[in-house]
C-alpha positions as CSV (number, residue, x, y, z in Angstrom):
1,X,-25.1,-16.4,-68.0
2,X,-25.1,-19.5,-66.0
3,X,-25.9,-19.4,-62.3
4,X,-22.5,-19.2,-60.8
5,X,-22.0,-16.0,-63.0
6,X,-25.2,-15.0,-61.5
7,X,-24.5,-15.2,-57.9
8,X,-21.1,-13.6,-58.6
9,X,-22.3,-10.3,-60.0
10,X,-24.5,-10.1,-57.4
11,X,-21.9,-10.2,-55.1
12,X,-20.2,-7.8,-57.1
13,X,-23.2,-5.1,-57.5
14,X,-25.0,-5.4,-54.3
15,X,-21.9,-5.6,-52.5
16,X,-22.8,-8.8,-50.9
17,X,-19.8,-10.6,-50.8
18,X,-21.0,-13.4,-48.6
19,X,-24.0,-13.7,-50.8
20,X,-25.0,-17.4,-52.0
21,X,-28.7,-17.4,-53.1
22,X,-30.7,-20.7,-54.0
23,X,-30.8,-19.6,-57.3
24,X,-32.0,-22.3,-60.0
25,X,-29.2,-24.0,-62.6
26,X,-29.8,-22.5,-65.9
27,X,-28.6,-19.6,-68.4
28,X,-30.1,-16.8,-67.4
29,X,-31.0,-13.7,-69.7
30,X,-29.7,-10.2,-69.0
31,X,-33.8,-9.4,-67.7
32,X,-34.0,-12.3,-66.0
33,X,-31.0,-11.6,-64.2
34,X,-32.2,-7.9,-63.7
35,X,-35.7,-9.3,-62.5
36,X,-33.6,-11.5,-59.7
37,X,-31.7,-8.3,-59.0
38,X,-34.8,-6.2,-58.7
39,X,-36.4,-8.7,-56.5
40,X,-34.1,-9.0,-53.9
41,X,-33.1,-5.2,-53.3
42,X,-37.5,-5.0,-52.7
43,X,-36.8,-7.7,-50.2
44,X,-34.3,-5.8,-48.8
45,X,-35.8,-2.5,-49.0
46,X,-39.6,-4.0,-47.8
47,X,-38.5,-6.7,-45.0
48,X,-34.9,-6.3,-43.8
49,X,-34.8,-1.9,-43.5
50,X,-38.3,-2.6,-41.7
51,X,-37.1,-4.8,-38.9
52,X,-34.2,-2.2,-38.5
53,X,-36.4,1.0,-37.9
């Protein structure tokens, strides 16, 4: 999938609708699209729920 399709499940499966990530221009694999996925619901979970508790 190429980046566009990237950003838009994303969107769709985080429920970020506003979401536009600096994400690189290439295809992406089905695990490198689950690593990007992993990686920004631990950035979520370990720096944004932080600064709201």
């Amino acid at each position: 999938m190429n980046r566009e399709e990237v950003i838009e499940r994303l969107k769709e499966e985080l429920e970020i609708p506003l979401f536009n990530g600096k994400i690189e221009k290439k295809n992406y694999s089905e695990e490198e699209y689950q690593k990007i996925k992993k990686d920004l619901t631990d950035y979520f979970d370990n720096y944004v729920r932080n600064v709201e508790n």
